[in-house]
Each structure stands twice: as structure tokens, then as C-alpha cells.
C-alpha positions as CSV (number, residue, x, y, z in Angstrom):
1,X,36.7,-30.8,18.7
2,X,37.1,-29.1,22.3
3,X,34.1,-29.4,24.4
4,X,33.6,-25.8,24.0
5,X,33.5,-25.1,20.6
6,X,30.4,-28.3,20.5
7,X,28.5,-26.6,23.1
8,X,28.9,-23.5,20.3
9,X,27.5,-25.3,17.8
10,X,24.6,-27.0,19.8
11,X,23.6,-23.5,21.3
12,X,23.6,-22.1,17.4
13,X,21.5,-24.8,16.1
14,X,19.2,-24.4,18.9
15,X,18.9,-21.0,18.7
16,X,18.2,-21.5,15.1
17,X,15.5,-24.2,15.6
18,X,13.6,-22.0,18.2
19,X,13.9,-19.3,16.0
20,X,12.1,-20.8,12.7
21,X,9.5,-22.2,15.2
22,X,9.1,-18.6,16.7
23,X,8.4,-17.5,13.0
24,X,5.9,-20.5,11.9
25,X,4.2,-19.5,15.1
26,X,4.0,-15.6,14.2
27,X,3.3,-16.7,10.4
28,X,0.2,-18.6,11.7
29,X,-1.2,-15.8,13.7
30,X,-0.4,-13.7,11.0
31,X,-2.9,-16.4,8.4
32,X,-5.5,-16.4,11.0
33,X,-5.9,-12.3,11.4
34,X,-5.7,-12.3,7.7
35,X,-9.0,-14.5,7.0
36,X,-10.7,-13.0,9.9
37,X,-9.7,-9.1,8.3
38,X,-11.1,-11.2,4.9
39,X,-14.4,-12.3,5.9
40,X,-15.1,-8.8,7.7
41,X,-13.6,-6.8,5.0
42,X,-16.1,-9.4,2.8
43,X,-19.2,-8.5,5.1
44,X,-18.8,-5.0,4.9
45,X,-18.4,-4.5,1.0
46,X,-21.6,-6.7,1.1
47,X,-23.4,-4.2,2.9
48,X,-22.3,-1.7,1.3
49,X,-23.5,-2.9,-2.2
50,X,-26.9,-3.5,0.1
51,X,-27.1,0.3,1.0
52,X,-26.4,1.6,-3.0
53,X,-29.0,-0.7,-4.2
54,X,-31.5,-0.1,-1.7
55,X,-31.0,3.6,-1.8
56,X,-31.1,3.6,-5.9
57,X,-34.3,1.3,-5.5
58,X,-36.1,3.8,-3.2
59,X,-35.5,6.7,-5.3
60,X,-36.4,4.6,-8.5
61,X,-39.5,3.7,-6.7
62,X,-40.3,7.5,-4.6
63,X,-40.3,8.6,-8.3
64,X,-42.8,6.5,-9.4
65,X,-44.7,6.8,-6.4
66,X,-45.5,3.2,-5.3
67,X,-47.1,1.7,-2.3
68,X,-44.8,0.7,0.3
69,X,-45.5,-2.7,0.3
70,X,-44.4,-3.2,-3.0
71,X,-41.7,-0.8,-2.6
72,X,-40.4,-3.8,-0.5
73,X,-41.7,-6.5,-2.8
74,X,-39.4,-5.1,-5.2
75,X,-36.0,-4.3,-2.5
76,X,-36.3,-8.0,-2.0
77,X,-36.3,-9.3,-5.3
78,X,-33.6,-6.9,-6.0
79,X,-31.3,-8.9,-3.1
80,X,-32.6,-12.4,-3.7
81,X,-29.8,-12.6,-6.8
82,X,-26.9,-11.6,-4.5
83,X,-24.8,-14.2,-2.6
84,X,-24.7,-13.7,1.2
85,X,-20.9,-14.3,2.6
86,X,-20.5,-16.3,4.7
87,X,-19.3,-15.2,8.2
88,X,-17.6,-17.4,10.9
89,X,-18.0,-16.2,14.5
């Protein structure tokens, strides 16, 4: 084989090496902003749920006309069944 026709080859497969290492490294970042769009996506559906049961709550309660305090005796029992996610800084 000529000399150029190797150097062809080597430049190919070098090419393709750098190439499937570019892609790991973009598949990676591409993992990593995936979990982080997870646990915020995660964090706000949880306080979202928070808002519709504190706002059903408080009308539940305004109609029977209860005290404050135990108008948030009873928001806190209402969370105290729901898992908190868990959020990495």
C-alpha cells in the first residue's frame, strides 16, 4: 500500500474515533440537563399539587368557618402524607 493511501486510512479512523468521542461527550451533557430538567420539572408539579390542596382546604375550611389555627392544623396534616422530592443543588 502507497504511503498515501495509509495516511488516508489513519486520518479516516481518526476522524472517526474523535467523532464518536465528540458524541459520548454531547450524549453526556445531554443525560445531565435531562435529570436536572427532571428534578425541576419534579419540584414544580410538587408545588403545584401543594397550591390545589391548599387552596381546596382553605375554601373547605372558610366554609365552615374555623379558626386559623386549626385552619393550619388541618393544611399540615393534609401535606404530611405527600413525599417531598428530593432536589440536588
Amino acid at each position: 500500500m502507497s504511503d498515501r493511501v495509509q495516511r488516508l486510512k489513519d486520518a479516516r479512523a481518526e476522524a472517526t474515533k474523535e467523532i464518536e468521542e465528540y458524541k459520548q461527550a454531547k450524549e453526556h451533557e445531554f443525560r445531565a440537563f435531562e435529570s436536572s430538567v427532571r428534578q425541576f420539572a419534579s419540584v414544580v408539579i410538587w408545588l403545584a399539587h401543594q397550591l390545589v390542596i391548599s387552596s381546596t382546604l382553605a375554601r373547605r375550611l372558610a366554609r365552615k368557618r374555623l379558626s386559623i389555627k386549626r385552619l393550619r392544623l388541618n393544611f399540615n396534616r393534609s401535606l404530611s402524607h405527600i413525599p417531598r422530592p428530593k432536589m440536588q443543588l
